[in-house]
N, C-alpha and C positions, 0 to 999 in steps of 0.2 A: 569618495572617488578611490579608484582601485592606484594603488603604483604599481606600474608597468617597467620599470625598470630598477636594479638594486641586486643583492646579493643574496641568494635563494639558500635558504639551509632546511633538512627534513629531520627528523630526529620520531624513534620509536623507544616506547619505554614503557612502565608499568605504568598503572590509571594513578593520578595522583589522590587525594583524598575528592569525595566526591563534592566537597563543597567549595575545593579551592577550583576542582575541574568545571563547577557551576558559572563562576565568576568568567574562566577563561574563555567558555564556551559564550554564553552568552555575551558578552564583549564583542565576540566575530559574528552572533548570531545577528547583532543589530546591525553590522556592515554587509550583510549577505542577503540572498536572494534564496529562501530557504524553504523548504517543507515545514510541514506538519512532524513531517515523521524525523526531523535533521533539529529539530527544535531541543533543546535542554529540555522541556517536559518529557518529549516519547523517549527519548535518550536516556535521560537522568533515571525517570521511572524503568527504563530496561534497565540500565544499571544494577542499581538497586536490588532490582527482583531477582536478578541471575543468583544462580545457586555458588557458593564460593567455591565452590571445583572450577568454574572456568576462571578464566584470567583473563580476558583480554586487555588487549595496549592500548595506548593511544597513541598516536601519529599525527606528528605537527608538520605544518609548513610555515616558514617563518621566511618574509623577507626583510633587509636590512633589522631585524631585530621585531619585528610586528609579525604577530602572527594572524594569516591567510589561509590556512588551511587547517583542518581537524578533523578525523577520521576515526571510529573504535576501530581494529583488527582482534579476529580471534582467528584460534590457530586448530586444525583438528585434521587428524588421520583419516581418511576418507577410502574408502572401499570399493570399487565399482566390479559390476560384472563377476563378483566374487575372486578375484582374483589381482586386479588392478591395483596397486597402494595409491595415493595422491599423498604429501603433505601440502594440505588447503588451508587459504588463507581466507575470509569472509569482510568484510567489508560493513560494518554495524549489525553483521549477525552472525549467531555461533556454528552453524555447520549443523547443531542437533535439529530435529526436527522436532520435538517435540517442545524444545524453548523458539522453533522460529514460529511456531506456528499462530503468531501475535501478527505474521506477514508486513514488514514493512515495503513499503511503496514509498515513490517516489523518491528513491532514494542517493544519494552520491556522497562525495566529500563536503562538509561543512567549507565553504567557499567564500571569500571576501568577494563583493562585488565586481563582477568582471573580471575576476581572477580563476575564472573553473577550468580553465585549457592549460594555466600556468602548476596551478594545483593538481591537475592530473597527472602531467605530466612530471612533475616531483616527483608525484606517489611510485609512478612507475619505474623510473629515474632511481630510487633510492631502492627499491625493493631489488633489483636487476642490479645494480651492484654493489651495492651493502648488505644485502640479505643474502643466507642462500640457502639456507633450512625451507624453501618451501618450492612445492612444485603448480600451482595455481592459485589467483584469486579469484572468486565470485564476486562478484559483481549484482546483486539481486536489484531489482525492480528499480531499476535505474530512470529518472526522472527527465533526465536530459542525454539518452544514450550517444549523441550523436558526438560528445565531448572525446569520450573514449575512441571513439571511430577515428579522430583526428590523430590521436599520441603515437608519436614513435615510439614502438616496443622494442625496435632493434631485432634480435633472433624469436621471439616473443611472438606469440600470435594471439588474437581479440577471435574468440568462436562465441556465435550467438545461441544460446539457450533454446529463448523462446523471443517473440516480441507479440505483446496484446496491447489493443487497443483500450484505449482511456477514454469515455463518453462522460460528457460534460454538459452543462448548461452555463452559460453564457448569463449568468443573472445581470448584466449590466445592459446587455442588445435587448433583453427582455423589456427591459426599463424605457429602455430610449423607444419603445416600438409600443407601448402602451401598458402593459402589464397584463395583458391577454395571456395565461402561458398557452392554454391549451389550446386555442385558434393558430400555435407555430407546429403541431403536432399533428399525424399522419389522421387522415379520418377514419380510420377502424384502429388507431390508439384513443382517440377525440372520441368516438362510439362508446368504445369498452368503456373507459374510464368516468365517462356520465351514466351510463345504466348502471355501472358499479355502484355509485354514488348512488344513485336512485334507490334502487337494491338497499342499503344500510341507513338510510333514512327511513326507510319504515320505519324501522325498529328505535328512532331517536333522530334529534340533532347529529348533524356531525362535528366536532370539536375538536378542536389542534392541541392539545397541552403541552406546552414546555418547562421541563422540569424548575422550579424556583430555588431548589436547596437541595445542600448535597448529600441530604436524608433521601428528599427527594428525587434526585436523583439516581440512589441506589436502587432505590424500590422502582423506578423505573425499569433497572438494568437487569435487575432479578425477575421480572414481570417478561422482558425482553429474553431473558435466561430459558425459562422455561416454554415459553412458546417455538422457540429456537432448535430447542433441545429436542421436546415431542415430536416436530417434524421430523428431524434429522433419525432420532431412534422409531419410528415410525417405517421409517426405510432400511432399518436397521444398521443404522450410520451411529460412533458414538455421538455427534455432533460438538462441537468446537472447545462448547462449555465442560465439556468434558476430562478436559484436560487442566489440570491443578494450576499450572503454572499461569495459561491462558487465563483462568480464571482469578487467582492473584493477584497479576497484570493489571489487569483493567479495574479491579476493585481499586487499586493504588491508583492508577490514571485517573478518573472519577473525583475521588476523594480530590486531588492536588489539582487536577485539569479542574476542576467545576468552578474553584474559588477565582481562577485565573481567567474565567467566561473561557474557556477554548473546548468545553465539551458542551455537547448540544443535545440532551436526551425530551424523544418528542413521543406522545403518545397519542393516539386516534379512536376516539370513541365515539359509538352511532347510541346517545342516549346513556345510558349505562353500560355500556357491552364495549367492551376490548374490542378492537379491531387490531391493533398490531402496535408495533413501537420502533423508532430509530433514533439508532446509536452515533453518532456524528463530530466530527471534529471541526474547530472553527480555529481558520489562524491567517491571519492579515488578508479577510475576503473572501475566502475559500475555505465553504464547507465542504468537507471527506464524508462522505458517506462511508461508515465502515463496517457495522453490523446494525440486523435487525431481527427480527419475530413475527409473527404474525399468529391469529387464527384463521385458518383458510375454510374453517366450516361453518363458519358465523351464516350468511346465507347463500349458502352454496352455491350454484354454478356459477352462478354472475356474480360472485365476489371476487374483487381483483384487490385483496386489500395491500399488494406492494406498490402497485401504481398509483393507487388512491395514494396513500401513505405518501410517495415518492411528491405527485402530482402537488398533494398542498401543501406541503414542507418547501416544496423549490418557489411557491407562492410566498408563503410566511418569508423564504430569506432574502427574497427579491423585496419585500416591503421592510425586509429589519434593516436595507441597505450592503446585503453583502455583494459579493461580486462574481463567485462564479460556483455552480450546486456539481463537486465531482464524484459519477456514480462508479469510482476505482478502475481497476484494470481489470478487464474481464469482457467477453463480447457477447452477453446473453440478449438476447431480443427484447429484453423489456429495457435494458440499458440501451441501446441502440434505438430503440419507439419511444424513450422518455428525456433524449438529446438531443441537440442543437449543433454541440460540435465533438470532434473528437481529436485524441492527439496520442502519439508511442511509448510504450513504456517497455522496457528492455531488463531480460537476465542476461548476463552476459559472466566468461570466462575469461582470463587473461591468461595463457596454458607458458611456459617454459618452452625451449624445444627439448623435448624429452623424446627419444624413440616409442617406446608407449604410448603416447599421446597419436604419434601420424600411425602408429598399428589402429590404434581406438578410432581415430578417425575417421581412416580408410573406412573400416568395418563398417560405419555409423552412414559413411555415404553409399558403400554398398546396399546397407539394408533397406535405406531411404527409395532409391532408383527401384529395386523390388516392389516396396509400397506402392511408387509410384504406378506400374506395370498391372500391379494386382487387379484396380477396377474394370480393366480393359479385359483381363483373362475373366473374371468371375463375375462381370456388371454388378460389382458394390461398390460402395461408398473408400475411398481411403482411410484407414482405420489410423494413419497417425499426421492427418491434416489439420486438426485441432488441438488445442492444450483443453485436457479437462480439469474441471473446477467443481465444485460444492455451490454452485447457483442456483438460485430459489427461484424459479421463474412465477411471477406473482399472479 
Protein backbone atom coordinates (compact mmCIF):
# COMPACT_ATOMS: atom_id res chain seq x y z
CA UNK A 1 0.00 0.00 0.00
CA UNK A 2 1.20 3.33 -1.13
CA UNK A 3 1.41 6.34 1.84
CA UNK A 4 -0.42 9.04 0.79
CA UNK A 5 0.43 11.32 3.27
CA UNK A 6 4.01 12.31 5.05
CA UNK A 7 6.83 14.45 4.43
CA UNK A 8 8.20 14.21 0.69
CA UNK A 9 12.12 14.82 0.17
CA UNK A 10 13.80 14.57 -3.44
CA UNK A 11 17.50 14.45 -3.37
CA UNK A 12 19.91 14.03 -6.78
CA UNK A 13 23.46 12.76 -6.60
CA UNK A 14 26.01 10.58 -8.11
CA UNK A 15 25.01 6.49 -8.83
CA UNK A 16 26.06 4.99 -5.66
CA UNK A 17 27.99 1.61 -6.20
CA UNK A 18 26.04 -0.46 -8.40
CA UNK A 19 25.36 -3.21 -6.08
CA UNK A 20 24.41 -1.08 -3.16
CA UNK A 21 21.94 0.89 -6.00
CA UNK A 22 20.67 -3.00 -6.78
CA UNK A 23 19.40 -3.55 -3.35
CA UNK A 24 17.74 0.11 -3.36
CA UNK A 25 16.28 -0.32 -6.53
CA UNK A 26 14.96 -3.52 -6.38
CA UNK A 27 13.28 -2.96 -2.71
CA UNK A 28 10.92 -0.24 -4.55
CA UNK A 29 10.87 -2.58 -7.57
CA UNK A 30 8.68 -5.01 -5.56
CA UNK A 31 6.45 -2.21 -4.33
CA UNK A 32 5.74 -0.87 -7.80
CA UNK A 33 3.81 -1.36 -10.87
CA UNK A 34 6.80 -1.57 -13.15
CA UNK A 35 8.20 -2.21 -16.74
CA UNK A 36 10.34 -4.45 -18.24
CA UNK A 37 12.37 -1.69 -19.06
CA UNK A 38 12.20 0.31 -15.13
CA UNK A 39 13.34 -3.32 -13.74
CA UNK A 40 16.98 -3.52 -12.15
CA UNK A 41 17.93 -5.96 -15.05
CA UNK A 42 17.42 -3.40 -18.33
CA UNK A 43 18.50 -0.67 -15.74
CA UNK A 44 21.52 -2.34 -14.05
CA UNK A 45 22.69 -4.00 -17.51
CA UNK A 46 22.50 -0.03 -19.00
CA UNK A 47 24.31 0.81 -16.16
CA UNK A 48 26.85 -1.22 -16.48
CA UNK A 49 27.47 -0.90 -20.24
CA UNK A 50 27.59 2.83 -20.46
CA UNK A 51 30.88 4.06 -21.29
CA UNK A 52 32.44 5.82 -18.09
CA UNK A 53 32.45 9.43 -19.84
CA UNK A 54 28.87 9.67 -18.96
CA UNK A 55 27.73 10.19 -15.50
CA UNK A 56 24.49 10.04 -14.88
CA UNK A 57 22.65 10.52 -11.28
CA UNK A 58 20.33 9.21 -9.53
CA UNK A 59 17.20 10.89 -8.18
CA UNK A 60 15.23 9.67 -5.19
CA UNK A 61 12.01 10.40 -3.92
CA UNK A 62 11.62 9.58 -0.35
CA UNK A 63 8.58 10.04 1.93
CA UNK A 64 8.83 10.11 5.65
CA UNK A 65 12.22 8.33 5.23
CA UNK A 66 10.93 5.29 2.49
CA UNK A 67 11.80 5.68 -0.63
CA UNK A 68 9.00 5.97 -3.60
CA UNK A 69 10.57 7.12 -6.33
CA UNK A 70 13.95 6.39 -8.46
CA UNK A 71 14.89 7.92 -11.54
CA UNK A 72 18.69 7.61 -13.64
CA UNK A 73 19.21 11.54 -15.00
CA UNK A 74 21.71 12.13 -17.55
CA UNK A 75 22.88 15.47 -18.53
CA UNK A 76 24.07 16.59 -22.25
CA UNK A 77 24.40 19.76 -24.44
CA UNK A 78 22.01 19.34 -26.97
CA UNK A 79 22.09 21.21 -30.42
CA UNK A 80 19.10 21.73 -32.51
CA UNK A 81 18.58 23.51 -35.93
CA UNK A 82 22.36 24.09 -35.81
CA UNK A 83 22.14 26.88 -33.74
CA UNK A 84 19.82 26.29 -30.79
CA UNK A 85 21.85 25.19 -27.32
CA UNK A 86 19.56 23.13 -24.94
CA UNK A 87 21.18 22.07 -21.59
CA UNK A 88 19.00 18.59 -21.59
CA UNK A 89 18.24 16.47 -19.04
CA UNK A 90 17.03 12.56 -20.18
CA UNK A 91 15.23 10.60 -17.99
CA UNK A 92 16.96 6.78 -17.94
CA UNK A 93 18.57 7.74 -21.19
CA UNK A 94 21.60 9.57 -22.25
CA UNK A 95 20.81 12.15 -25.02
CA UNK A 96 23.55 10.11 -27.28
CA UNK A 97 22.01 8.43 -30.01
CA UNK A 98 24.14 5.99 -30.53
CA UNK A 99 23.98 4.64 -26.64
CA UNK A 100 19.98 5.20 -26.83
CA UNK A 101 19.60 3.36 -29.61
CA UNK A 102 18.88 -0.05 -27.23
CA UNK A 103 15.27 2.26 -27.21
CA UNK A 104 13.55 2.05 -24.02
CA UNK A 105 9.94 1.95 -23.86
CA UNK A 106 7.69 2.08 -21.47
CA UNK A 107 9.28 4.08 -19.58
CA UNK A 108 8.83 6.75 -16.30
CA UNK A 109 10.07 7.04 -12.80
CA UNK A 110 10.52 3.94 -10.83
CA UNK A 111 7.33 4.44 -8.66
CA UNK A 112 5.85 2.92 -5.32
CA UNK A 113 2.55 1.68 -5.92
CA UNK A 114 0.01 4.37 -6.44
CA UNK A 115 2.51 6.86 -5.89
CA UNK A 116 3.32 7.90 -9.76
CA UNK A 117 1.31 11.49 -9.61
CA UNK A 118 3.06 12.12 -6.18
CA UNK A 119 6.53 11.01 -7.75
CA UNK A 120 6.10 13.11 -10.67
CA UNK A 121 5.34 15.61 -9.32
CA UNK A 122 8.71 15.79 -6.91
CA UNK A 123 10.68 15.26 -9.91
CA UNK A 124 9.34 18.35 -11.24
CA UNK A 125 8.99 20.24 -8.03
CA UNK A 126 12.75 19.71 -7.27
CA UNK A 127 14.23 20.25 -10.69
CA UNK A 128 12.32 23.84 -11.04
CA UNK A 129 13.60 24.91 -7.85
CA UNK A 130 16.71 23.29 -6.82
CA UNK A 131 18.20 22.80 -10.09
CA UNK A 132 18.90 25.38 -12.63
CA UNK A 133 21.79 24.18 -14.78
CA UNK A 134 19.32 22.67 -17.12
CA UNK A 135 17.03 23.97 -19.85
CA UNK A 136 14.71 20.65 -20.61
CA UNK A 137 13.77 17.05 -19.79
CA UNK A 138 12.90 14.28 -22.23
CA UNK A 139 10.84 12.31 -21.22
CA UNK A 140 11.24 9.18 -23.86
CA UNK A 141 8.63 6.48 -24.50
CA UNK A 142 6.58 7.08 -21.62
CA UNK A 143 4.35 4.12 -20.42
CA UNK A 144 1.77 6.12 -18.70
CA UNK A 145 1.93 9.62 -20.41
CA UNK A 146 -1.13 10.75 -18.98
CA UNK A 147 0.75 11.04 -15.31
CA UNK A 148 2.81 14.01 -16.65
CA UNK A 149 -0.24 15.70 -18.40
CA UNK A 150 -1.63 16.10 -14.66
CA UNK A 151 1.83 17.84 -12.84
CA UNK A 152 1.86 21.31 -12.24
CA UNK A 153 4.95 22.70 -14.03
CA UNK A 154 4.28 26.13 -12.79
CA UNK A 155 6.02 28.59 -15.72
CA UNK A 156 7.15 25.09 -17.27
CA UNK A 157 5.45 23.76 -20.39
CA UNK A 158 4.96 19.64 -21.12
CA UNK A 159 5.34 19.71 -25.36
CA UNK A 160 4.54 16.38 -27.03
CA UNK A 161 7.17 14.83 -29.22
CA UNK A 162 5.50 12.24 -30.79
CA UNK A 163 2.68 9.73 -29.37
CA UNK A 164 2.52 5.99 -31.08
CA UNK A 165 0.35 3.44 -30.60
CA UNK A 166 1.14 0.28 -28.56
CA UNK A 167 -0.58 -3.17 -30.19
CA UNK A 168 -1.05 -5.77 -27.89
CA UNK A 169 -2.56 -9.15 -27.42
CA UNK A 170 -4.64 -9.75 -24.56
CA UNK A 171 -3.22 -13.28 -23.84
CA UNK A 172 -5.75 -13.64 -20.83
CA UNK A 173 -9.37 -12.65 -23.15
CA UNK A 174 -7.59 -15.17 -25.52
CA UNK A 175 -7.78 -17.88 -22.76
CA UNK A 176 -11.19 -17.13 -21.46
CA UNK A 177 -12.64 -17.17 -25.28
CA UNK A 178 -11.04 -20.55 -26.10
CA UNK A 179 -7.59 -20.32 -27.30
CA UNK A 180 -8.51 -20.05 -30.89
CA UNK A 181 -6.01 -17.10 -31.56
CA UNK A 182 -6.50 -16.84 -35.07
CA UNK A 183 -10.44 -17.10 -35.50
CA UNK A 184 -10.14 -13.20 -33.31
CA UNK A 185 -8.04 -12.03 -36.40
CA UNK A 186 -9.13 -10.05 -39.55
CA UNK A 187 -9.85 -12.78 -42.40
CA UNK A 188 -7.16 -11.77 -45.12
CA UNK A 189 -4.67 -11.73 -41.68
CA UNK A 190 -6.60 -15.37 -40.98
CA UNK A 191 -5.92 -16.00 -45.09
CA UNK A 192 -2.16 -15.01 -45.22
CA UNK A 193 -1.04 -16.39 -42.14
CA UNK A 194 -2.57 -20.25 -43.05
CA UNK A 195 -1.19 -20.30 -46.67
CA UNK A 196 2.01 -18.94 -45.05
CA UNK A 197 2.01 -21.88 -42.86
CA UNK A 198 1.13 -24.09 -45.79
CA UNK A 199 3.86 -22.69 -47.89
CA UNK A 200 6.66 -23.79 -45.06
CA UNK A 201 5.42 -26.95 -44.49
CA UNK A 202 6.47 -28.30 -47.52
CA UNK A 203 9.48 -28.04 -46.90
CA UNK A 204 9.16 -29.77 -43.09
CA UNK A 205 7.32 -29.72 -39.80
CA UNK A 206 6.81 -26.41 -38.38
CA UNK A 207 8.46 -26.06 -34.82
CA UNK A 208 8.52 -23.51 -32.10
CA UNK A 209 11.96 -23.77 -30.25
CA UNK A 210 12.67 -21.98 -27.17
CA UNK A 211 15.91 -21.36 -26.30
CA UNK A 212 16.98 -23.97 -22.98
CA UNK A 213 20.33 -22.41 -22.04
CA UNK A 214 22.12 -19.53 -22.12
CA UNK A 215 24.59 -20.90 -24.67
CA UNK A 216 21.67 -21.44 -26.29
CA UNK A 217 20.36 -18.72 -26.15
CA UNK A 218 23.26 -16.81 -27.63
CA UNK A 219 23.41 -18.87 -30.56
CA UNK A 220 19.82 -17.97 -30.89
CA UNK A 221 20.62 -14.19 -30.93
CA UNK A 222 23.47 -14.35 -33.26
CA UNK A 223 21.36 -16.52 -35.77
CA UNK A 224 18.70 -13.56 -35.03
CA UNK A 225 21.86 -11.15 -35.57
CA UNK A 226 22.54 -11.95 -38.82
CA UNK A 227 19.24 -12.43 -40.39
CA UNK A 228 18.53 -9.10 -39.04
CA UNK A 229 21.40 -7.61 -40.27
CA UNK A 230 21.25 -8.89 -44.07
CA UNK A 231 17.92 -7.38 -44.37
CA UNK A 232 18.59 -4.14 -43.10
CA UNK A 233 22.17 -3.92 -45.19
CA UNK A 234 20.33 -5.29 -48.04
CA UNK A 235 18.62 -1.81 -48.17
CA UNK A 236 21.58 -0.55 -47.47
CA UNK A 237 20.56 0.35 -43.90
CA UNK A 238 23.63 -0.42 -41.18
CA UNK A 239 21.01 -2.34 -39.28
CA UNK A 240 20.90 -2.12 -35.37
CA UNK A 241 23.53 -4.85 -34.88
CA UNK A 242 25.51 -2.76 -36.13
CA UNK A 243 26.26 -0.67 -33.70
CA UNK A 244 29.01 -1.88 -30.86
CA UNK A 245 27.36 -0.74 -27.94
CA UNK A 246 23.63 -2.17 -29.04
CA UNK A 247 25.44 -5.18 -29.46
CA UNK A 248 27.28 -5.50 -26.01
CA UNK A 249 24.02 -4.45 -24.56
CA UNK A 250 22.09 -7.29 -25.25
CA UNK A 251 25.00 -9.91 -25.16
CA UNK A 252 25.06 -8.68 -21.29
CA UNK A 253 21.02 -8.71 -21.02
CA UNK A 254 20.98 -12.45 -22.49
CA UNK A 255 23.82 -13.72 -20.39
CA UNK A 256 21.96 -12.20 -16.70
CA UNK A 257 18.19 -11.94 -18.19
CA UNK A 258 18.24 -15.76 -19.25
CA UNK A 259 19.12 -17.18 -15.70
CA UNK A 260 16.50 -14.94 -14.21
CA UNK A 261 13.55 -16.64 -17.07
CA UNK A 262 12.83 -12.78 -18.14
CA UNK A 263 14.34 -13.28 -21.87
CA UNK A 264 12.58 -15.44 -24.25
CA UNK A 265 14.62 -16.24 -27.43
CA UNK A 266 12.22 -18.37 -29.85
CA UNK A 267 13.26 -19.93 -33.16
CA UNK A 268 10.74 -21.33 -36.18
CA UNK A 269 11.78 -23.99 -38.29
CA UNK A 270 9.90 -25.59 -41.41
CA UNK A 271 12.00 -29.11 -40.99
CA UNK A 272 15.51 -28.06 -40.98
CA UNK A 273 15.24 -24.58 -42.58
CA UNK A 274 15.32 -21.27 -40.36
CA UNK A 275 12.36 -19.55 -40.81
CA UNK A 276 13.26 -16.50 -38.54
CA UNK A 277 13.79 -15.99 -34.75
CA UNK A 278 12.35 -13.72 -31.75
CA UNK A 279 14.01 -11.79 -29.23
CA UNK A 280 11.52 -11.26 -26.22
CA UNK A 281 11.34 -10.04 -22.92
CA UNK A 282 9.19 -11.66 -20.11
CA UNK A 283 8.32 -9.81 -16.66
CA UNK A 284 5.31 -10.34 -14.52
CA UNK A 285 3.01 -11.59 -17.58
CA UNK A 286 3.94 -9.58 -20.34
CA UNK A 287 6.00 -10.54 -23.11
CA UNK A 288 7.93 -7.34 -25.07
CA UNK A 289 8.32 -8.31 -28.17
CA UNK A 290 11.60 -6.42 -28.82
CA UNK A 291 13.73 -7.70 -31.78
CA UNK A 292 13.71 -10.12 -34.49
CA UNK A 293 15.23 -11.84 -37.90
CA UNK A 294 13.90 -13.57 -40.32
CA UNK A 295 14.54 -15.10 -43.78
CA UNK A 296 12.12 -13.77 -46.10
CA UNK A 297 13.30 -15.93 -49.19
CA UNK A 298 12.86 -19.23 -47.72
CA UNK A 299 9.63 -19.77 -50.03
CA UNK A 300 8.88 -16.65 -51.57
CA UNK A 301 5.83 -14.85 -52.21
CA UNK A 302 3.70 -16.44 -49.79
CA UNK A 303 6.04 -16.46 -46.95
CA UNK A 304 4.96 -14.28 -44.11
CA UNK A 305 7.62 -15.54 -41.77
CA UNK A 306 6.93 -12.52 -39.06
CA UNK A 307 3.30 -13.23 -38.81
CA UNK A 308 3.85 -16.85 -38.78
CA UNK A 309 6.69 -16.35 -36.15
CA UNK A 310 4.44 -13.61 -34.25
CA UNK A 311 1.11 -15.97 -34.72
CA UNK A 312 2.66 -19.15 -32.74
CA UNK A 313 4.63 -17.45 -30.16
CA UNK A 314 1.37 -15.40 -28.98
CA UNK A 315 0.05 -19.34 -29.07
CA UNK A 316 3.04 -20.96 -27.13
CA UNK A 317 2.67 -17.72 -24.30
CA UNK A 318 -1.09 -17.98 -23.94
CA UNK A 319 -0.60 -21.86 -23.07
CA UNK A 320 2.84 -21.08 -20.80
CA UNK A 321 0.15 -18.89 -18.92
CA UNK A 322 1.30 -15.43 -19.56
CA UNK A 323 -0.86 -12.49 -19.74
CA UNK A 324 -0.45 -10.23 -22.27
CA UNK A 325 2.05 -10.66 -26.07
CA UNK A 326 3.20 -6.71 -26.46
CA UNK A 327 4.12 -6.03 -30.19
CA UNK A 328 6.02 -2.37 -28.73
CA UNK A 329 5.36 1.14 -29.97
CA UNK A 330 5.03 1.51 -33.40
CA UNK A 331 1.76 1.28 -35.95
CA UNK A 332 2.90 -0.97 -38.85
CA UNK A 333 0.14 -3.13 -40.34
CA UNK A 334 1.26 -6.23 -39.31
CA UNK A 335 1.21 -4.93 -35.52
CA UNK A 336 -2.21 -3.71 -35.95
CA UNK A 337 -3.51 -7.29 -38.05
CA UNK A 338 -1.80 -9.29 -35.34
CA UNK A 339 -3.70 -7.40 -32.17
CA UNK A 340 -6.53 -7.39 -30.21
CA UNK A 341 -5.91 -4.29 -28.22
CA UNK A 342 -4.12 -1.26 -28.31
CA UNK A 343 -3.00 1.51 -25.87
CA UNK A 344 -0.40 5.25 -26.00
CA UNK A 345 2.92 5.40 -25.46
CA UNK A 346 4.39 9.09 -25.31
CA UNK A 347 7.95 11.09 -25.94
CA UNK A 348 7.43 13.98 -24.36
CA UNK A 349 9.45 17.39 -23.32
CA UNK A 350 9.22 19.39 -20.10
CA UNK A 351 10.88 22.85 -21.76
CA UNK A 352 11.73 25.76 -19.06
CA UNK A 353 10.26 29.12 -20.15
CA UNK A 354 13.07 30.11 -22.23
CA UNK A 355 12.42 32.75 -25.01
CA UNK A 356 14.03 30.28 -27.59
CA UNK A 357 11.91 27.68 -26.83
CA UNK A 358 8.44 30.07 -27.84
CA UNK A 359 10.86 31.29 -31.10
CA UNK A 360 11.36 27.25 -31.81
CA UNK A 361 7.93 26.80 -31.10
CA UNK A 362 6.24 29.28 -32.99
CA UNK A 363 8.44 28.06 -36.02
CA UNK A 364 7.56 24.31 -35.46
CA UNK A 365 3.77 25.45 -35.61
CA UNK A 366 4.15 27.41 -38.45
CA UNK A 367 5.84 24.80 -40.37
CA UNK A 368 3.16 22.28 -39.17
CA UNK A 369 0.05 24.46 -40.65
CA UNK A 370 2.15 24.57 -44.25
CA UNK A 371 2.26 20.73 -44.13
CA UNK A 372 -0.97 20.77 -43.22
CA UNK A 373 -2.09 23.03 -46.51
CA UNK A 374 0.50 21.21 -48.79
CA UNK A 375 -1.94 18.05 -49.80
CA UNK A 376 -4.71 20.27 -50.77
CA UNK A 377 -2.17 22.60 -53.11
CA UNK A 378 -0.15 19.38 -54.63
CA UNK A 379 -2.78 16.30 -53.91
CA UNK A 380 -0.12 14.31 -51.91
CA UNK A 381 0.05 12.74 -49.00
CA UNK A 382 1.28 14.83 -45.75
CA UNK A 383 4.91 14.19 -45.58
CA UNK A 384 5.04 14.76 -41.63
CA UNK A 385 1.74 12.85 -40.51
CA UNK A 386 3.64 9.91 -39.39
CA UNK A 387 6.70 9.11 -37.29
CA UNK A 388 9.01 6.97 -39.19
CA UNK A 389 10.53 3.79 -37.89
CA UNK A 390 12.84 0.73 -39.08
CA UNK A 391 9.73 -1.75 -39.32
CA UNK A 392 9.95 -4.85 -41.01
CA UNK A 393 6.60 -5.51 -42.33
CA UNK A 394 6.52 -9.37 -42.44
Amino acid sequence: MSRQTGEVAVSLGELPPLTQLQQVWQELEARAESSFFQSWLWIGVWLESLPKAVAPQLLKVERDGVTIGLGILSSRLVVRHGLLRSRALFLNDTGDSSLDEITIEHNGMLAERGSDGIVAQALVNYLLRKQSGWDELFLDGLGKPGIFETVDLGHAQLRSISRRACHYVDLNGLRQSGGDYLSLLGKNTRYTIRRSMRAYEKLGKLHLHEAASVPQAHEFLERLRYFHQNYWQQKGMPGSFANTFFSDFHARLVERGFVERAIQMLRLTAGSHEIGYLYNFVYRGRVYNYQSGFDYDLVGAHGRPGLVCHALAIEQNERNGNMLYDLMAGDSDYKRNLATHSEWMAWEVIQQARFKFRVENMLRSIKHRLQRKAPMLEGGSNPGSSVATQEVVP
